[in-house]
N, C-alpha and C positions, 0 to 999 in steps of 0.2 A: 695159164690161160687155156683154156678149152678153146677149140678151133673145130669148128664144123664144115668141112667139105660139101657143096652142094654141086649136082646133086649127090655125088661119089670122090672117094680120094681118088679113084684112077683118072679121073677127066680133069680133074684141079690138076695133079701130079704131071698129067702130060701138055697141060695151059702152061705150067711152070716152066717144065724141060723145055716148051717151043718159042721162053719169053712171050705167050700172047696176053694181054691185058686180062685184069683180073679187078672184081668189087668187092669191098668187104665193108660191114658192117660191125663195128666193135662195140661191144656195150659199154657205157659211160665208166663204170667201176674196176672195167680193163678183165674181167673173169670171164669173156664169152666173146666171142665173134664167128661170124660164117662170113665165109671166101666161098666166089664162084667163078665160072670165065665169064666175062662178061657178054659174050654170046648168049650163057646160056639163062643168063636173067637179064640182063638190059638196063636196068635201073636198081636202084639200090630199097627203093618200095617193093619191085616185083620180087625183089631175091628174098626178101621178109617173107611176102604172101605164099613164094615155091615152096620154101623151106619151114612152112606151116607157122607162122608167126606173126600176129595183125602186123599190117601194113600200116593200119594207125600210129603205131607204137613208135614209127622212121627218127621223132625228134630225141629218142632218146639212147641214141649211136653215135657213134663217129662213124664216119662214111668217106671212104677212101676210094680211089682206080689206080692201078699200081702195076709196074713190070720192073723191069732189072733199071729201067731207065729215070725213075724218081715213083713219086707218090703224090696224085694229087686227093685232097683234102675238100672235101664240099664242107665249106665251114659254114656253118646255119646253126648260130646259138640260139637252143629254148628260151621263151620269155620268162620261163620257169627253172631254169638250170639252178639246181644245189638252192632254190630259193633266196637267192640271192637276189636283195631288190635294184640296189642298184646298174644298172644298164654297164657300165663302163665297169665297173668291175666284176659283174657278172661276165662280160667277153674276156676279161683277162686271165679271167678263173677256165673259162672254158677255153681259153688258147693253150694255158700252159699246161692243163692238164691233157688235151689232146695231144698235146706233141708227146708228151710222158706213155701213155697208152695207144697212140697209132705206133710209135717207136718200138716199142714192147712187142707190139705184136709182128711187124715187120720183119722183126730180127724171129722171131717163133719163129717165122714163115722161112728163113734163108734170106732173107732181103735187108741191104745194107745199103741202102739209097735215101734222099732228100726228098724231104716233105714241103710240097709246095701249093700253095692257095693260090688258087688263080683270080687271075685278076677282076672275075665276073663274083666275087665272095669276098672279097676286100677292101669293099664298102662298109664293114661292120669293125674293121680294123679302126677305120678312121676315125671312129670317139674315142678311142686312146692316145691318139697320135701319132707321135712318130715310130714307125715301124719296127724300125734297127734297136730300138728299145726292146722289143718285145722279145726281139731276137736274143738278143741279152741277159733276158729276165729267164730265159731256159736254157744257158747256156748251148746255143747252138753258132 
């Protein structure tokens, strides 16, 4: 995975060493992400647009905030993801493949922490049902 520092490895590198909160954006096929501190882009659109890259383009990432203390996951499946029509399995497709590739890239990063969807994005979980399933279904 290619990992792009914005705007520099020296500012990411000392976000890390201070544990302060950090954004990243992973691209969906797991080969590209950019991390930043989250001071220094604010949103996970804006660190698109710093890092020269539409801003448009946001649905077709996983999008994480992360420190030494977990990882949280803005889960926002495309209506479009892998063209996949159906609804309920197009989010199962896009859950178990995002824990596969936020994972992946965590551990690049030095980070060995829990990925967690907060409860304002776990509305999309609910057409599948029960949760502990899913958990399952990726072995975590």
């Amino acid at each position: 995975m290619e990992i792009r520092k914005f705007p520099d490895n020296n500012s990411v590198n000392r976000a890390v060493s201070a544990d302060e909160p950090l954004l990243a954006v992973i691209s969906f096929d797991g080969k590209f992400a950019i991390v930043s501190h989250i001071d220094e882009a604010v949103e996970h659109h804006i660190l698109l647009s710093k890092a020269g890259l539409s801003d448009s383009g946001i649905d077709r990432y996983f999008r994480i905030v992360f420190d030494k203390s977990g990882a949280d996951w803005t889960f926002v499946c495309p209506p479009d993801y892998k063209n996949i029509t159906f609804k309920d399995k197009r989010i199962e497709s896009f859950y178990k493949d995002g824990f596969s590739v936020i994972s992946e890239f965590l551990h690049s990063m030095g980070y060995l922490v829990g990925i967690n969807i907060p409860k304002r994005y776990r509305r999309h979980l609910n057409i599948l049902g029960d949760e502990k399933a899913l958990f399952k279904a990726v072995n975590l």
